[in-house]
KESEMAR-757676 format. One record per residue (C-alpha): x, y negated, z negated. Coordinates in nm, 3 decimals. Each point is the difference from the previous one (the first is absolute). Layout:
! residues N
x/y/z
X/Y/Z
...
! end
This chain:
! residues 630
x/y/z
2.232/1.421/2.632
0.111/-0.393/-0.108
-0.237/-0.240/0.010
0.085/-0.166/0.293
-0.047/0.324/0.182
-0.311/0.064/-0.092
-0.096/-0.349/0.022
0.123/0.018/0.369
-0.198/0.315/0.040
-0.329/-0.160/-0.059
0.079/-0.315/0.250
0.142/0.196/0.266
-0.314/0.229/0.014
-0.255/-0.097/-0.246
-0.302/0.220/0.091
0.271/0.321/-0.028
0.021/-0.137/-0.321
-0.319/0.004/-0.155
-0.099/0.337/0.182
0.262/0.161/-0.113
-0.127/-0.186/-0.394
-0.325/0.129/0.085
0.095/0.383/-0.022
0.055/-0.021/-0.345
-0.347/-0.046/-0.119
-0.296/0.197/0.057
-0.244/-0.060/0.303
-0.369/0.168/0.103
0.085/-0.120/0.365
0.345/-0.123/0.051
0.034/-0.333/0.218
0.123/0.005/0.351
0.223/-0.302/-0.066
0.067/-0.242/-0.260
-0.080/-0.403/0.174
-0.297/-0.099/0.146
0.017/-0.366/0.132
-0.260/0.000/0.287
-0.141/-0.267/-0.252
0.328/-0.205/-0.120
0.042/-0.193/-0.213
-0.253/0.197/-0.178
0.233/0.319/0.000
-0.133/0.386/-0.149
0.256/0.280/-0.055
-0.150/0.416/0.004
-0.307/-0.133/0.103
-0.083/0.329/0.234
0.107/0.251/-0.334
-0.209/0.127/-0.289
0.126/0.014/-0.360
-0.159/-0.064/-0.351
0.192/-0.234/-0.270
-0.142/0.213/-0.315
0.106/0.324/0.176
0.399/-0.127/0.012
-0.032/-0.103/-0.331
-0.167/0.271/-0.172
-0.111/0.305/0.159
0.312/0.066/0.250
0.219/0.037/-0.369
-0.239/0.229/-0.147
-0.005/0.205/0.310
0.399/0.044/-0.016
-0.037/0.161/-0.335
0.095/-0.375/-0.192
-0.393/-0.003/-0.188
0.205/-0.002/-0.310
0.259/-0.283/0.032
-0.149/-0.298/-0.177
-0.185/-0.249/0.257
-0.063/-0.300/-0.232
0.143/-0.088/-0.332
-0.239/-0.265/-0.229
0.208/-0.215/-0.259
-0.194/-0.241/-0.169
0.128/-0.165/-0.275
-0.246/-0.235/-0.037
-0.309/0.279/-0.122
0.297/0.217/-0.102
-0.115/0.294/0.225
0.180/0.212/0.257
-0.067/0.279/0.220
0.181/0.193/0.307
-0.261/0.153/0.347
0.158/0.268/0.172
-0.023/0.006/0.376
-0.253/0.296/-0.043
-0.206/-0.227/-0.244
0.062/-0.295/0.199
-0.180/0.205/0.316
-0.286/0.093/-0.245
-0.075/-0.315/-0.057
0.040/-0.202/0.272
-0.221/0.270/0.169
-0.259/0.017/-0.271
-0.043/-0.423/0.033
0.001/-0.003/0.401
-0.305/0.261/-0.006
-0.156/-0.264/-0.256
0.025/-0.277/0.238
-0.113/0.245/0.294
-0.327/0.073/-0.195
-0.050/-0.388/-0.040
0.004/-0.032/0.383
0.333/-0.134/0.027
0.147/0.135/0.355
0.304/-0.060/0.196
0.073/-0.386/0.066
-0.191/-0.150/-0.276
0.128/-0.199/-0.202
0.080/0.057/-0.442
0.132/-0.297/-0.212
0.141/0.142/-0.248
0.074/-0.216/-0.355
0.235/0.202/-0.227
0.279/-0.064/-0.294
0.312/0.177/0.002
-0.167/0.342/-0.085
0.068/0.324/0.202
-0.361/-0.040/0.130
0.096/-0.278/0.212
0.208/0.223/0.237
-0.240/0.277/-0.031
-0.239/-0.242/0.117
0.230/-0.141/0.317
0.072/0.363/0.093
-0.398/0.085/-0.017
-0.065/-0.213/0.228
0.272/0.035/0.211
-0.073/0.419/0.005
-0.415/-0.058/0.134
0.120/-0.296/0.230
-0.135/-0.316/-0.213
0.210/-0.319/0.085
0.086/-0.090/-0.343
0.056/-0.372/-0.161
0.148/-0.043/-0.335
-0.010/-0.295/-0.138
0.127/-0.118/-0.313
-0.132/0.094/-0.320
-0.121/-0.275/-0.203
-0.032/-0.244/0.307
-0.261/-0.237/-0.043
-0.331/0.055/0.107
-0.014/-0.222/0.280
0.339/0.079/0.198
-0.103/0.369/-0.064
-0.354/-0.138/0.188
0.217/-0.137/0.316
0.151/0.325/0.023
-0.336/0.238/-0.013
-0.128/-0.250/0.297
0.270/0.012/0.187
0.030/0.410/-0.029
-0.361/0.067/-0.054
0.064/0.338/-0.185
-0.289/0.229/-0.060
0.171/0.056/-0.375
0.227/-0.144/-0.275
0.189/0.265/-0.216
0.137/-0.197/-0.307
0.036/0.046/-0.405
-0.204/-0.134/-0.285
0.338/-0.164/-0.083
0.354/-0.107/0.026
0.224/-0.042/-0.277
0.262/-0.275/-0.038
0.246/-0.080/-0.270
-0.264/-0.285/-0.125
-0.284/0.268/-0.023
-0.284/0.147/0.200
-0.074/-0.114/0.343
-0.350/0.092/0.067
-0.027/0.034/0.389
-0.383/0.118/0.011
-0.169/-0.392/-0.062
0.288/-0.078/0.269
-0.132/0.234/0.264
-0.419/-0.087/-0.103
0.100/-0.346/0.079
0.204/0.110/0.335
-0.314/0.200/0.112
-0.258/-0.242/-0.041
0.185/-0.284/0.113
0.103/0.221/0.321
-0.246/-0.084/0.323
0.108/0.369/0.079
-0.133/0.281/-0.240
0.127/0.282/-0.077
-0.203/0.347/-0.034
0.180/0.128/-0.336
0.298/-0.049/-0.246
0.185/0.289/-0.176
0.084/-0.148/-0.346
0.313/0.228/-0.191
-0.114/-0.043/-0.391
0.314/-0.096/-0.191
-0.035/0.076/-0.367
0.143/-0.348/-0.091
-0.291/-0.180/0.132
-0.309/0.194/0.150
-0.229/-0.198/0.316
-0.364/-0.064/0.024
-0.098/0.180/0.266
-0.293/-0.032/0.291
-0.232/0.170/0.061
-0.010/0.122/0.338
0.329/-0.143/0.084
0.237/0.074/-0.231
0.161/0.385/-0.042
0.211/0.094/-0.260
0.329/0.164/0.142
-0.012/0.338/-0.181
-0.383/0.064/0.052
-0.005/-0.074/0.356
0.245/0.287/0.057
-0.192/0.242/-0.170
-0.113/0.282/0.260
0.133/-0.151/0.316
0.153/0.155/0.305
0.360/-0.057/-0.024
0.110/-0.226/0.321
0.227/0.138/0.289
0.271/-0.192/0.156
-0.154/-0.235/0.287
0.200/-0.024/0.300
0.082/-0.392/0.077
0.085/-0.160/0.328
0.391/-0.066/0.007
-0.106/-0.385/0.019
-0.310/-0.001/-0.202
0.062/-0.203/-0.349
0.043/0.160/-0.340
-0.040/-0.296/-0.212
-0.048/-0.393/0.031
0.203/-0.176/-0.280
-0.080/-0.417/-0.013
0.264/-0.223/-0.036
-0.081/-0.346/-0.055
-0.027/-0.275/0.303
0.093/-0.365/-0.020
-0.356/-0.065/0.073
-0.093/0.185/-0.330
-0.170/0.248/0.220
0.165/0.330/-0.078
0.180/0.196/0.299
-0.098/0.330/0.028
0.301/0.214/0.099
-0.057/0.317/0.229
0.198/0.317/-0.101
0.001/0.271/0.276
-0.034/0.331/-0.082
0.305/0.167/0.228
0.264/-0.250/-0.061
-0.039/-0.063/-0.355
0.043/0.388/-0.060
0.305/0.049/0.235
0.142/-0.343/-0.155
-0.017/0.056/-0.337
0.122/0.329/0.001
0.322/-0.090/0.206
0.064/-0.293/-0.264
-0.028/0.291/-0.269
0.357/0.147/0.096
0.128/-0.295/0.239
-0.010/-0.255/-0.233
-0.078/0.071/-0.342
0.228/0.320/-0.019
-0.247/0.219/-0.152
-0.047/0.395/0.034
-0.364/0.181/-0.028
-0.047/0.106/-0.388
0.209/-0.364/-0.109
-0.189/-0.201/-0.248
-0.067/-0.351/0.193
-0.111/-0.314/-0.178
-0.134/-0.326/0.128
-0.112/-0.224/-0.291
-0.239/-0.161/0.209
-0.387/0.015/-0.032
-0.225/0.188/0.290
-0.168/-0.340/0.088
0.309/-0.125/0.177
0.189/0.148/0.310
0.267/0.137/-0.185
-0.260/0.232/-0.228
-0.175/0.091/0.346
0.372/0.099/0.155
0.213/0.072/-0.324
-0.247/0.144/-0.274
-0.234/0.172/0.217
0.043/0.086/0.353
0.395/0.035/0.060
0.125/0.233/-0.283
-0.284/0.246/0.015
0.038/-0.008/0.420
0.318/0.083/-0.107
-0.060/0.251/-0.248
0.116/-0.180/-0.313
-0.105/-0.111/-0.356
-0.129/-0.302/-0.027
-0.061/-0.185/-0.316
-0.377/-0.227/-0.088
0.157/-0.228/-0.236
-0.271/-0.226/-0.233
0.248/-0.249/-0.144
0.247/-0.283/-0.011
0.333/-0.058/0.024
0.037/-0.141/-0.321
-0.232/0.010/-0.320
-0.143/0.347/0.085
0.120/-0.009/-0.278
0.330/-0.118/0.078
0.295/-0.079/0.280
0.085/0.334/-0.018
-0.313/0.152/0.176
0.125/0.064/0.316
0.311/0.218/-0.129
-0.231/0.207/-0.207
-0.242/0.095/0.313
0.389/0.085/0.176
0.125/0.169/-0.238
-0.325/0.201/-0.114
-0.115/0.088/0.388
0.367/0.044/0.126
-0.025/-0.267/0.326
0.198/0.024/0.221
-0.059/-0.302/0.249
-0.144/-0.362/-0.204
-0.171/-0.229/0.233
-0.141/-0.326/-0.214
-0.005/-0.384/0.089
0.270/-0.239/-0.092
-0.260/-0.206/-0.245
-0.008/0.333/-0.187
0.371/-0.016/-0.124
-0.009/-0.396/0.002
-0.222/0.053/-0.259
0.183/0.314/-0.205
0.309/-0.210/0.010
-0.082/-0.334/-0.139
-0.155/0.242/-0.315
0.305/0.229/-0.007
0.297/-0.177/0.144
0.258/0.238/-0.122
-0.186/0.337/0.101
-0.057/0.137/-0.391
-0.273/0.174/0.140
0.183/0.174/0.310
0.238/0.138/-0.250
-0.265/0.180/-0.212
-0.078/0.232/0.321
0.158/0.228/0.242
-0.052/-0.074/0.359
0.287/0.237/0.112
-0.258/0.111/0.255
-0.093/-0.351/0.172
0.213/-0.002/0.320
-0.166/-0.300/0.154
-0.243/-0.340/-0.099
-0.168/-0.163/0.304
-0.162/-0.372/-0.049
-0.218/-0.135/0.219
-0.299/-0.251/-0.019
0.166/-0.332/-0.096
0.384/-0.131/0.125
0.237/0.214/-0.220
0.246/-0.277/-0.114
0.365/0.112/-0.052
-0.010/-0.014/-0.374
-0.264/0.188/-0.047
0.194/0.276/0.229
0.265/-0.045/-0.212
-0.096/0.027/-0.300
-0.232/0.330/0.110
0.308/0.173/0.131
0.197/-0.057/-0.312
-0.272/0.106/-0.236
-0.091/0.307/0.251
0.345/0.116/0.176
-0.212/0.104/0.286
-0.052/-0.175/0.337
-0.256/-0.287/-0.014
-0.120/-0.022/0.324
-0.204/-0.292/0.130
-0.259/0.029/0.305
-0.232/-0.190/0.176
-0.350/0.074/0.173
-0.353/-0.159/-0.046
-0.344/0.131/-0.073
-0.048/0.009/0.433
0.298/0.192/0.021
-0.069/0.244/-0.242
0.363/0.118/-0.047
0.352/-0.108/-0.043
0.067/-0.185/0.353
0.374/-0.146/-0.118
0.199/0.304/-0.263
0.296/0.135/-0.105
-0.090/0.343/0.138
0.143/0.222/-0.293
-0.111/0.364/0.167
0.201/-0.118/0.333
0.303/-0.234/-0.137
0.033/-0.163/-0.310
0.139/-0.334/0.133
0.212/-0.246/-0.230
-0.257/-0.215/-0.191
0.023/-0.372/0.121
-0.191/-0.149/-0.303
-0.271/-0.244/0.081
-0.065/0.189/0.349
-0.238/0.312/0.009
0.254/0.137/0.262
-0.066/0.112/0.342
-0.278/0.035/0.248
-0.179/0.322/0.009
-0.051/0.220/0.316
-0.323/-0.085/0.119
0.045/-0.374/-0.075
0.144/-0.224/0.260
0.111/-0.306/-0.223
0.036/-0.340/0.152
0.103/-0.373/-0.111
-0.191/-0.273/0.145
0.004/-0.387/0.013
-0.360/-0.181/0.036
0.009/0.025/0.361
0.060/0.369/-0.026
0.362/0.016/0.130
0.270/0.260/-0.148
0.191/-0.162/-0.286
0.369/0.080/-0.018
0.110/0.249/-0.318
0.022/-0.225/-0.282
-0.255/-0.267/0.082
-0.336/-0.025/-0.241
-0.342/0.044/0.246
-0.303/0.215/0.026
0.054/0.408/-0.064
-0.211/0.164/0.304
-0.050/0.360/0.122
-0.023/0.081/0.375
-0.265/0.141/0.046
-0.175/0.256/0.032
0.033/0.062/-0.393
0.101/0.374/-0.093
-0.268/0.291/-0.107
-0.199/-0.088/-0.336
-0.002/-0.360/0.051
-0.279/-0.215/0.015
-0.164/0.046/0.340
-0.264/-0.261/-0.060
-0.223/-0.174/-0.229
-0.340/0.113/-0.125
-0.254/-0.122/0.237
0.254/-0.261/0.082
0.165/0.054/0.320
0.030/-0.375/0.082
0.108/-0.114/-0.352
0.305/0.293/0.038
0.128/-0.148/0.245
0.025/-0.362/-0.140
0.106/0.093/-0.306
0.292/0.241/0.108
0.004/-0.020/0.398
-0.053/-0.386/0.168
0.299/-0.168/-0.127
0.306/0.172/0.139
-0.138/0.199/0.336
0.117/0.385/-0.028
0.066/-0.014/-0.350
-0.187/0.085/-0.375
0.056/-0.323/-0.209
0.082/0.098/-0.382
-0.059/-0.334/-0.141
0.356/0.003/-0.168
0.363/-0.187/0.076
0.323/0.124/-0.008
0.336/0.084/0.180
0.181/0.341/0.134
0.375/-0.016/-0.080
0.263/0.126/0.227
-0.072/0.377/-0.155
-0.387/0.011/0.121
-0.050/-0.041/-0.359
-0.368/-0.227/-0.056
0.024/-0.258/-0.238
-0.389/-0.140/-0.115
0.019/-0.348/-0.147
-0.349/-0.098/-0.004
-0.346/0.017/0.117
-0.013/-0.215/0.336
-0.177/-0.260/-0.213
0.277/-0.006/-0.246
0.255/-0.119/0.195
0.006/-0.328/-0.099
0.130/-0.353/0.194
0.174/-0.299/-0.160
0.098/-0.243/0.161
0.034/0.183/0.328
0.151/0.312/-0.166
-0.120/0.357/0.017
0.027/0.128/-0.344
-0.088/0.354/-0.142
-0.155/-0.025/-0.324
0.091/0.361/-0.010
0.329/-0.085/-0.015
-0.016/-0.253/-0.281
-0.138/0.294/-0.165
0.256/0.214/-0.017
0.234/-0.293/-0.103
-0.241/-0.039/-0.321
-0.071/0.327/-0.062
0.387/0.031/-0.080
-0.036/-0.203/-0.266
0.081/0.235/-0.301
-0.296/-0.174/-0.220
-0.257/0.094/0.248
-0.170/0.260/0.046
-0.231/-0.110/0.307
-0.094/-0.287/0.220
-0.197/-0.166/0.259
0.098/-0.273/0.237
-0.218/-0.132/0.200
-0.028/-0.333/0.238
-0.213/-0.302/-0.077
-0.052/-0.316/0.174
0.187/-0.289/-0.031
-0.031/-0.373/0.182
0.377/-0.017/0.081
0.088/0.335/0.116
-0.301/0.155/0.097
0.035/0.268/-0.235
0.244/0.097/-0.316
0.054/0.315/-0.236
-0.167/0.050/-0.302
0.136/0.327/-0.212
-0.222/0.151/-0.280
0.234/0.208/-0.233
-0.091/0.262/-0.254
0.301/0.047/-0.285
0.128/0.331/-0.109
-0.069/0.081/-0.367
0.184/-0.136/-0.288
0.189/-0.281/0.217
0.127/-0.292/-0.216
0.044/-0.299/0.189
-0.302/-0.242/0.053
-0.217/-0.030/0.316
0.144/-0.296/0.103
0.392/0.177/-0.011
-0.108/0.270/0.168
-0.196/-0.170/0.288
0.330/-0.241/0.024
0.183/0.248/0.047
-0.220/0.189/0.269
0.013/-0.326/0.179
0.360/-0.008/0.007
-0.039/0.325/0.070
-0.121/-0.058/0.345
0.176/-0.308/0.103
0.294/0.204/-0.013
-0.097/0.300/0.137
-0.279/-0.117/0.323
0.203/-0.410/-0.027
-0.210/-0.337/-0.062
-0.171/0.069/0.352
-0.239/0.241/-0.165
-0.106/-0.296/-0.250
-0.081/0.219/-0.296
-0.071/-0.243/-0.281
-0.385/0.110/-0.122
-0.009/0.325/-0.233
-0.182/0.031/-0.298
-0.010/0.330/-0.230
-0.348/0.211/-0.070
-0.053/0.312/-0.141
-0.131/0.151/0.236
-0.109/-0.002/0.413
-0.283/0.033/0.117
-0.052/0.389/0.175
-0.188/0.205/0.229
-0.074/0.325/-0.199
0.266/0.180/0.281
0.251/-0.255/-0.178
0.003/-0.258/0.333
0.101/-0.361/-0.177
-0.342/-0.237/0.147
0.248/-0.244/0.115
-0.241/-0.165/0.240
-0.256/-0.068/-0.235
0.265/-0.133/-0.225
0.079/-0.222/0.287
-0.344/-0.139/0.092
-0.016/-0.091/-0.361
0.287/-0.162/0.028
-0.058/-0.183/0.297
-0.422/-0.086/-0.098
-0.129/0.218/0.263
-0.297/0.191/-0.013
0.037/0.378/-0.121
-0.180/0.314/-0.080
0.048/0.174/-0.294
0.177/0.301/0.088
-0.201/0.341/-0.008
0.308/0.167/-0.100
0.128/-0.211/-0.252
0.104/0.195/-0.333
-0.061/-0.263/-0.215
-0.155/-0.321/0.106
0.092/-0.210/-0.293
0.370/-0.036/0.105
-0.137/-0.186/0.236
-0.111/-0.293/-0.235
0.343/0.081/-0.206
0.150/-0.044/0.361
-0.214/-0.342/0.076
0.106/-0.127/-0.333
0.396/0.072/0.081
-0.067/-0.168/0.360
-0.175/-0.331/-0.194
0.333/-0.008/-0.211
0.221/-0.005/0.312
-0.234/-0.308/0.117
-0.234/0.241/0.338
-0.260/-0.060/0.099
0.162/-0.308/0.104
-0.204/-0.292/-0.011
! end
């Protein structure tokens, strides 16, 4: 079937839909039908069926005779070390680790934070949980002790599972001092922690509260599969608030199984036994969806990768781990290739591999600028296919569906809506915006299976964050424009759409106009105030390696660049070049803080910042371009 029939399947009959989506995973009690809005807006889908998360993922493949296909590859370049579970081993394990946390007194509904690096523990950890009913939270490892002490309130988990230690390209992370802090600072306490010993930096432990992973699995009932409620959560994964309290995000159990394992096939064109890789990291949505949950729903490898993109140890990382593991599908964010590209403009390192086996790369996470397309599609010959979806969504809501229809690539759009997602364009006083015309994206509600339901003990606070200000409708937060071909075009965050002197702008837009520059290799734009025309552009740009010209040439240039392009009514005069832009560790550019900087508000040091020195390197560029303005 095309798209557009399938599409049209959905929207003429969407709860035929998801049933019939529903038969292909594995239930204790199947549901009677898939929506349940006695309470709307606060929708649940399967809530009257029975099913278990771990199950799907491990023990339904082991029962079909796959025990030996490989579960989980580990790549880390960083300690050097690599390993491959087997669906068999996987089951073992998972099993062996859910009867620890049984014996602890952890029961169906409690809650687990668990604080892991990129190690194949982490997803033996989610799936633990997931198998005995524990509501799991991961949060970051390496976040700071006090944001990690927001979080344990807000959950209050009976346990933390977490390493001695992460491991970055700058060294040893150690994550046990973190968590101390965390606990003691918490008003909530929790009973124990399980601690996994890494041999590159062992943890004090305490007594009476702290287990060591191996030991407490020593002589322990292996854990049975727990049947779950169809609407009962899975996990809560925080996403940060613009009142610096952290949103806790709901996952349902039945919906987030029957989503991700239709997006498996639908969208990202894989096959059961196909190596799938999202270079992501398990404390973001995309390692909950991408690394753990969806390809081993699905039946596929998945790969833990502890690295970078570039100087682990070099740009050519990510073709190694393709070549070596055979992937098939390549999901990764935008920032990712930004950043192999300004080190290897001309691809040396592509040509040392052989990717004949890549058929697709997916980016998501950050706006996937045009060049950056381009230049992955000539390095890769493969589709590079750009989608959009939040941590609340928890899958691709806008695609090119590659299992139904690969549709012609429009670059700078992640393509079309995708069934289950009713997409709409709104102005401010929530009226339909003709095709063409820059507003707020919407979906009618109610939201699709696997989608946030609710916040964590924050009905009230759902509701005005996503509800209250278009009636019948989830607000994503971002701006853009459908075309005449139903293709979704995402120019901004709402707050990014900037107005001077009366005019609309996308800094989005301005962007992509930079980001064609051949002498850069990334960019920011962002608005700041100004006493004339309420606000104007300011563009932070990152140079390629080895470019020639000066600064100032290439930021005339850029200039030019955009007068011509966008025309003197998007009044791009202030750009300044950096080396580099200040990041969440997911690759998000902080362009708001940037802009309260810029503007002499107050602002909070981000929790997810990579680095927070760019931020004085970016103070000191802002200074130079005369902001704060007296």
């Amino acid at each position: 079937m095309s798209y557009k029939e399938v599409y049209g399947n959905w929207k003429s009959d969407p709860e035929a839909f998801w049933m019939e989506a529903a038969k292909a995973v594995s239930w204790s009690k199947e549901p009677t039908k898939a929506l349940f809005d006695e309470n709307a807006p606060i929708y649940e889908w399967f809530k009257d069926g029975e099913i278990n998360t771990c199950y799907n993922a491990v023990d339904r493949h082991v029962e079909a005779g796959n025990g030996e296909q490989v579960a989980i590859i580990y790549d880390s370049p960083i300690t050097g070390n690599s390993a491959k579970i087997t669906y068999a081993e996987l089951k073992d394990k998972v099993a062996l680790l859910g009867g620890a946390l049984q014996a602890q007194g952890i029961t169906k509904g409690d809650r687990v934070i668990i604080y892991m690096p990129m190690v194949a523990e982490a997803l033996i950890a989610m799936l633990a949980c997931s198998r005995i009913g524990a509501v799991h939270s991961v949060v970051f490892g390496g976040f700071a002790a006090h944001e990690l002490a927001t979080r344990i309130d807000d959950a209050t988990p009976k346990a933390i599972i977490a390493a001695s230690c992460g491991i970055e390209p700058s060294g040893v992370i150690a994550y046990k001092p973190l968590i101390d802090g965390a606990v003691e600072m918490a008003a909530h306490k929790v009973d124990f922690c399980v601690i996994l010993q890494r041999e590159q930096l062992a943890a004090d432990m305490v007594n009476g509260r702290d287990l060591d992973w191996h030991e407490c699995q020593q002589g322990v009932a292996p854990a049975p599969c727990v049947p779950i409620g169809g609407a009962d959560p899975v996990y809560i994964l925080y996403t940060s608030g613009t009142t610096g309290q952290p949103k806790g995000v709901v996952r349902p159990t039945g919906g987030h199984i029957v989503a991700l394992h239709w997006t498996m096939k639908n969208l990202y064109d894989v096959d059961p036994g196909d190596v799938f890789w999202a270079a992501s990291d398990v404390g973001w949505v995309v390692g909950h969806s991408y690394i753990c949950y969806g390809p081993l729903i699905h039946g596929n490898t998945t790969i833990v990768f502890e690295g970078k993109p570039i100087g682990t140890p070099d740009a050519g990382t990510f073709w190694r781990v393709i070549e070596e593991h055979k992937v098939k599908t390549f999901f990764t964010a935008p920032t990712a290739f930004r950043a192999i590209k300004r080190v290897d403009p001309d691809g040396e390192f592509v040509k040392k591999y052989d990717l004949s086996g890549l058929r697709y790369l997916f980016l998501a996470g950050e706006r996937a600028d045009p060049d950056t397309i381009e230049w992955a599609q000539d390095q890769l010959g493969v589709p590079v296919i750009d989608h959009w979806w939040q941590t609340e969504i928890g899958y691709p809501a806008v695609c090119n569906p590659a299992g139904i229809e690969l549709m012609p690539v429009k670059l700078g759009s992640p393509a079309v809506p995708v069934p289950g997602f009713d997409l709409r364009i709104l102005n401010d006083e929530g009226e339909e915006l003709p095709r063409g015309e820059l507003g707020a994206i919407v979906i009618k509600l109610p939201l699709p299976p696997g989608t946030l339901p609710t916040l964590w003990n924050a009905e009230d606070r759902y509701k005005s964050s996503y509800l209250d200000a278009f009636e019948g409708y989830y607000e994503t937060g971002d701006a853009g424009y459908m075309d005449d071909d139903g293709y979704l075009y995402i120019m901004a965050r709402t707050d990014d759409v900037i107005n001077v002197a009366g005019h609309r702008l996308s800094t989005g837009q301005m962007e992509e106009v930079l980001a064609s520059h051949p002498d850069v290799a990334e960019c920011a734009v962002l608005g700041v105030k100004d006493a004339l025309k309420g606000q104007l552009p300011m563009g932070f740009l990152c140079l390629s390696a080895g470019v020639q010209k000066s600064n100032e040439e290439v930021v005339a240039e850029c200039v030019g660049l955009v007068r011509k392009t966008i025309g003197p009514v998007a009044a791009f005069k202030l750009a300044c070049v950096v080396d580099r832009l200040p990041k969440t560790r997911s690759g998000k550019i902080l362009r708001g803080t940037m802009a309260k900087i810029a503007d002499a508000e107050a602002w909070k040091m981000p929790a997810t910042i990579d680095d927070p020195v760019i931020l004085d390197e970016i103070t000191e560029a802002l200074m130079a371009l005369g902001y704060p303005q007296k």
